[in-house]
C-alpha positions as CSV (number, residue, x, y, z in Angstrom):
1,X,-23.1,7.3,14.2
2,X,-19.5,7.5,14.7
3,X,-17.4,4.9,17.1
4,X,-13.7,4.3,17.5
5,X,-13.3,0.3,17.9
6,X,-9.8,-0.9,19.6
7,X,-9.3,-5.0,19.2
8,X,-7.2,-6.1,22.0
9,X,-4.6,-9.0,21.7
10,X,-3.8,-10.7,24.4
11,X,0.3,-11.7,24.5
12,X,1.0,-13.8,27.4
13,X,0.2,-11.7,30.0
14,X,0.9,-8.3,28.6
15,X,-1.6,-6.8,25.9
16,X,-1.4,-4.3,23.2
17,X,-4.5,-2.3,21.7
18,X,-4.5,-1.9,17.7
19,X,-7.0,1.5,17.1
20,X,-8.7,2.5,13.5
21,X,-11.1,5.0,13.7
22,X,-13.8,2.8,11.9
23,X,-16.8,4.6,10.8
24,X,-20.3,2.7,10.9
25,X,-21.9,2.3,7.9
26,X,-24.1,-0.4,8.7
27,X,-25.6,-4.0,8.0
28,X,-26.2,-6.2,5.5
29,X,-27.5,-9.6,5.2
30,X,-25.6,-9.9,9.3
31,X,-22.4,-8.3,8.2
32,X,-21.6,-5.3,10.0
33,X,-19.9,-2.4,7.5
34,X,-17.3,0.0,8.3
35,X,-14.8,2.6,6.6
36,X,-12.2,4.4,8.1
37,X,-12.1,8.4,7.1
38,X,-8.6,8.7,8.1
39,X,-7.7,6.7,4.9
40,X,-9.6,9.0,2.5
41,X,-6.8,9.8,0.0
42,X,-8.0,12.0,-2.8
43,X,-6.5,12.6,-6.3
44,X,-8.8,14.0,-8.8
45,X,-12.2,12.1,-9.1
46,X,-10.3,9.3,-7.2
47,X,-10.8,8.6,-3.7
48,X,-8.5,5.6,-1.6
49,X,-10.3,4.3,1.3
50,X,-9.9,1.3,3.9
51,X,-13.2,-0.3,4.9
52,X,-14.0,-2.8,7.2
53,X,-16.6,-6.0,7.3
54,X,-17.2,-8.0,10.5
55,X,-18.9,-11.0,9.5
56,X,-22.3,-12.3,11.3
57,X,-20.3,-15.9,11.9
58,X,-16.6,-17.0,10.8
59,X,-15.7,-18.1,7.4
60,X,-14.1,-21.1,6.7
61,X,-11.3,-19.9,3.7
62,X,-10.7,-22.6,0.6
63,X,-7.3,-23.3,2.4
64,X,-9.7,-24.4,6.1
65,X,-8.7,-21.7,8.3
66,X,-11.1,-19.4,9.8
67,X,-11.7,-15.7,9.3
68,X,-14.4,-13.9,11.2
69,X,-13.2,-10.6,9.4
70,X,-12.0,-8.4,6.6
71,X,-10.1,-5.5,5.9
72,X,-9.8,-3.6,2.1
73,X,-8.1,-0.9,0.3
74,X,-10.5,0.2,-2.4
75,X,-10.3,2.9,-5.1
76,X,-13.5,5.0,-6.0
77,X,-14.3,6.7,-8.9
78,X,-16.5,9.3,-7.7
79,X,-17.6,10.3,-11.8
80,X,-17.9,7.2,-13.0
81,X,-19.2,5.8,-10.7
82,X,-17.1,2.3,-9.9
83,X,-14.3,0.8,-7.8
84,X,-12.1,-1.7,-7.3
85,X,-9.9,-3.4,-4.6
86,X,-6.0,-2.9,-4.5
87,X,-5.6,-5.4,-1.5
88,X,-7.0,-7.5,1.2
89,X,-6.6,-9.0,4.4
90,X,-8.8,-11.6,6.3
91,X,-8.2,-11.5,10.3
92,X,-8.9,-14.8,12.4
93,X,-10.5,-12.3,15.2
94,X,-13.4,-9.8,15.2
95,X,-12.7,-5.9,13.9
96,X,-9.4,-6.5,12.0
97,X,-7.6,-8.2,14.9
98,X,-6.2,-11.5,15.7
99,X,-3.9,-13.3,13.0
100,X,-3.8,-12.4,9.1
101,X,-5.1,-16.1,7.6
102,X,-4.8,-14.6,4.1
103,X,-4.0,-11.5,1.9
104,X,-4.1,-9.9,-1.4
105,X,-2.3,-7.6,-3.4
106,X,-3.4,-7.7,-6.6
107,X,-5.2,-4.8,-7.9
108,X,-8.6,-6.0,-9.4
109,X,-10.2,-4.8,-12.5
110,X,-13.0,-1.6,-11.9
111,X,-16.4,-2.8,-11.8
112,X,-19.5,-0.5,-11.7
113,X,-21.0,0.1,-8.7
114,X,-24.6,-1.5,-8.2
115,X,-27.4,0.4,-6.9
116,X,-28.0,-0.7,-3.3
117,X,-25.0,-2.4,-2.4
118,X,-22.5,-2.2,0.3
119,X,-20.4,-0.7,-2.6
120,X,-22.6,2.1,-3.4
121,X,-22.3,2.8,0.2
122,X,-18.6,3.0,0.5
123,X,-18.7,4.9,-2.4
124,X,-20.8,7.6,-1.3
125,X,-19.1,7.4,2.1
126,X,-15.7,8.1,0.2
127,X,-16.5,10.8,-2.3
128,X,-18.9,13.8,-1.5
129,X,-22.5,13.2,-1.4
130,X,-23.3,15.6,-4.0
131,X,-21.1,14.4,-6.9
132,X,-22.4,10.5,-6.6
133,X,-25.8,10.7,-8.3
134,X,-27.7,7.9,-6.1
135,X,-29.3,7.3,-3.2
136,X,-28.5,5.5,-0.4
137,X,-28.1,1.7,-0.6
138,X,-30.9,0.2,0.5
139,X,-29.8,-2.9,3.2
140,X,-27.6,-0.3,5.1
141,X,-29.6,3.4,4.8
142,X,-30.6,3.4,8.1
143,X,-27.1,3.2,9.5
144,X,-25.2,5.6,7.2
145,X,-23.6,8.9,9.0
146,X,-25.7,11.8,8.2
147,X,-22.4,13.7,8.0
148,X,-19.0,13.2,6.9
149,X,-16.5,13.4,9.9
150,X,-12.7,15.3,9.8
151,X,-9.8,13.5,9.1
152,X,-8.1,13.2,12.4
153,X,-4.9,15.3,12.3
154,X,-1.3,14.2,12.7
155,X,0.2,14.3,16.3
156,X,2.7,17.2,14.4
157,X,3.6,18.5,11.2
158,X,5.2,16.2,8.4
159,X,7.6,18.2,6.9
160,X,8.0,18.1,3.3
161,X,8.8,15.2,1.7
162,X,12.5,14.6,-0.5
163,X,10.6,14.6,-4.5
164,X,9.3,18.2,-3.6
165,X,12.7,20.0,-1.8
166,X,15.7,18.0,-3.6
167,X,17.2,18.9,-6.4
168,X,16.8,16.4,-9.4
169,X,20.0,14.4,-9.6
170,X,21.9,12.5,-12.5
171,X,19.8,9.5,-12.3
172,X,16.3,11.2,-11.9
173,X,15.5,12.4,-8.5
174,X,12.5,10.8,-6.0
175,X,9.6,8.4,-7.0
176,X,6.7,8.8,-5.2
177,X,4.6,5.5,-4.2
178,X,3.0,3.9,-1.1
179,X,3.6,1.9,1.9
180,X,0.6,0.0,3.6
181,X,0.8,-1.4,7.3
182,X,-1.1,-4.4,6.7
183,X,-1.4,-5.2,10.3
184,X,-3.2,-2.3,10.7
185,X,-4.0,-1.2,7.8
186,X,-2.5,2.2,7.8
187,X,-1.4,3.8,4.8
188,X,2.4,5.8,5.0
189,X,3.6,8.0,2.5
190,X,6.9,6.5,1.3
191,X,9.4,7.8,-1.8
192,X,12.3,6.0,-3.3
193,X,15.6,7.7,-4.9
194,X,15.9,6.7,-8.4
195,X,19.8,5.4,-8.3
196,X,21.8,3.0,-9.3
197,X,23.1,0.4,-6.8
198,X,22.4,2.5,-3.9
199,X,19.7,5.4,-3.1
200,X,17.7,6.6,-0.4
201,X,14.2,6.0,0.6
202,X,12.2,8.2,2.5
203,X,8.5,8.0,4.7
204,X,6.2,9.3,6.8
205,X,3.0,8.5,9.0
206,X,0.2,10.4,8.7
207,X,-1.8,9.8,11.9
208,X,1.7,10.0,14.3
209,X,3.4,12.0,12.3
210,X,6.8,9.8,12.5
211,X,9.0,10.7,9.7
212,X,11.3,8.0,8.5
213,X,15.0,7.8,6.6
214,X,17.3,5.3,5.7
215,X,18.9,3.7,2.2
216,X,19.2,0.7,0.2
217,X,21.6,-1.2,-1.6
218,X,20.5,-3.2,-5.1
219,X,22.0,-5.7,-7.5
220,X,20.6,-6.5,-11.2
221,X,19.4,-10.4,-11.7
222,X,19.3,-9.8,-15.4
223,X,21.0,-7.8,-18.1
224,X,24.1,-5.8,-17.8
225,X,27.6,-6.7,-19.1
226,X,28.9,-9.5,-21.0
227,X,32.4,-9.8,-22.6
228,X,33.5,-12.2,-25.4
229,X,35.7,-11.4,-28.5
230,X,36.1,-12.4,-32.0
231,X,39.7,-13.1,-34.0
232,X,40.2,-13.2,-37.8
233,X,42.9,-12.3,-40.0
234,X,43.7,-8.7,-41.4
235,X,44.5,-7.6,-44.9
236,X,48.5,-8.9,-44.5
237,X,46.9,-12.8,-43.4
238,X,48.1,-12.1,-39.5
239,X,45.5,-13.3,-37.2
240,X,43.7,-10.9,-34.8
241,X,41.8,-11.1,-31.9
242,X,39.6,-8.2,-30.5
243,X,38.1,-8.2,-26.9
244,X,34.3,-7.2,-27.0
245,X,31.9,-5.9,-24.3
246,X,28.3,-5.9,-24.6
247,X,25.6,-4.1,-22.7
248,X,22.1,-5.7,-22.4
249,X,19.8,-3.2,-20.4
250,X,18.4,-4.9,-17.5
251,X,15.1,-6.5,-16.9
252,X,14.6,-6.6,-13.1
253,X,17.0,-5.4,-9.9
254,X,16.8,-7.0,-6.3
255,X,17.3,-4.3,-3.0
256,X,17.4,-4.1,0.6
257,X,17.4,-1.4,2.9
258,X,16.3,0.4,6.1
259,X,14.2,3.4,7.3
260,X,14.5,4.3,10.6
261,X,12.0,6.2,12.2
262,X,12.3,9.8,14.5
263,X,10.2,8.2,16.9
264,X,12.0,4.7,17.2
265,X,10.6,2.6,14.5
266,X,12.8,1.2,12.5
267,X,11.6,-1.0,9.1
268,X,13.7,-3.6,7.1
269,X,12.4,-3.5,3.7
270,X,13.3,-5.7,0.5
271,X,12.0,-4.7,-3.2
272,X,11.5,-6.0,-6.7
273,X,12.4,-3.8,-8.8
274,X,12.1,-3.2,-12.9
275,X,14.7,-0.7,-14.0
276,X,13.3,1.6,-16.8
277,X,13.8,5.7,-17.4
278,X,10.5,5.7,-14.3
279,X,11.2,2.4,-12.4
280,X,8.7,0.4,-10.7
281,X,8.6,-2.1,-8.1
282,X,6.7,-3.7,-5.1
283,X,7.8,-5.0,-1.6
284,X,7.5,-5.9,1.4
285,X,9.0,-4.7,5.1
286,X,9.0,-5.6,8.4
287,X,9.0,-3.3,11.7
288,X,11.0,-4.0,15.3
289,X,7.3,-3.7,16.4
290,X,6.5,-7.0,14.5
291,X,4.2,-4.9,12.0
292,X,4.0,-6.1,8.4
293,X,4.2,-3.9,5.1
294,X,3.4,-3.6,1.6
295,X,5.0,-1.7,-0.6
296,X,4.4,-0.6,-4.3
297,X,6.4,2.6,-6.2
């Protein structure tokens, strides 16, 4: 069966209401499942999916605070058959909401899928029923949709994105990578000009179609250049000195920047980056909304 859940917070006396469209997928031992098929990213045999577990009674965490649920980014490999977790976040209230008491972010290693567990589930829930050879898990059968449901559509159109209408510049062009709203666990598309010291960044939000631009501006914390010199005396015994100056490529970059949204959002974001012919970096951002992000290129 398919419901939409909304968690309200309560602020003082005004209240906000955070929506997923949460899928139910069923029990197990208590533990209510869920997925979200407005997630489902597909590349290949590759599916990315946010799911959902609301636990039968709170958890007390190894650092004492409580979570009473849970909320994961997952890959799938629909061939082979295994998945693994990208990142993580444990809500103090029921269905994702109240405050984050701890995250993840560190992709784990894949692990096969065992036959009738909440995995195989979410693995059959996120790839096509006829290319995962198994049957349904056991401890949640009952509950699992008989059908998949349509990815809910933008509010408009996203238009195309910079990495597939700009021309490729001196440094490279765009690189594609990801930004996850990990308060509610939205996934925007997001691209990063490959520059040096300042570029532009680019993203967009698939479910309210909010298209956002902006730059940033980084510095290198290692490498780059160094000056010295060296004296001696030539054939005719004069002494010399000659000025030197030595480039060591760098090892890692700091940056900060902005994207402001079409529809009044505007993110503050600051990156780790490692500087390479394809660079690669993580960060995190903040909106005027109080909304937190991840971010990985």
């Amino acid at each position: 069966m398919s419901k939409k859940i909304c968690a309200a917070l309560f602020l003082a006396v005004a209240s906000c209401c955070v929506c997923a469209s949460w899928e139910t997928l069923g029990t197990t031992e208590g533990n209510s499942i869920y997925a979200d098929p407005t997630t489902k990213r597909k590349v290949g045999n590759i599916v990315k999916m946010w799911s959902l577990i609301e636990l039968k009674s709170p958890q007390k965490l190894v650092d004492g605070k409580i979570a009473s649920s849970k909320k994961e980014q997952s890959e799938y490999d629909c061939q082979d058959e295994r998945s693994r977790s990208l990142y993580s976040v444990n809500h103090e209230g029921s269905m994702g909401a109240g405050a984050v008491v701890s995250t993840s972010d560190e992709p784990g290693k894949w692990q096969p899928v065992p036959p009738n567990s909440v995995n195989e589930a979410l693995l059959r829930y996120a790839c096509d029923a006829a290319s995962v050879a198994a049957t349904p898990a056991a401890a949640v059968q009952s509950n699992i949709a008989a059908s998949q449901p349509q990815a809910v559509k933008a509010v408009r159109e996203i238009p195309p994105s910079p990495s597939t209408t700009d021309s490729v510049g001196l440094f490279g062009g765009w690189i594609k990578g990801t930004m996850v709203n990990t308060s509610t666990g939205d996934e925007l598309q997001y691209e990063i000009e490959k520059s040096r010291g300042k570029g532009g960044m680019w993203a967009a939000d698939p479910k309210t179609g909010e298209v956002f631009r902006g730059q940033y501006s980084g510095k290198y914390t290692s490498g780059g250049y160094s000056f010295g010199s060296i004296s001696g005396t030539d054939s005719s015994g004069l002494r010399k000195t000659q000025n030197l100056q030595v480039f060591t490529p760098p090892t890692s970059a700091n940056a900060q920047g902005f994207l402001k949204g079409d529809m009044g959002t505007v993110l503050e974001v600051f990156l780790e980056i490692k500087p390479s012919i394809r660079p690669s970096g993580f960060g995190k951002g903040v909106d005027n909304k109080g909304n937190q992000y991840q971010v990985q290129f």
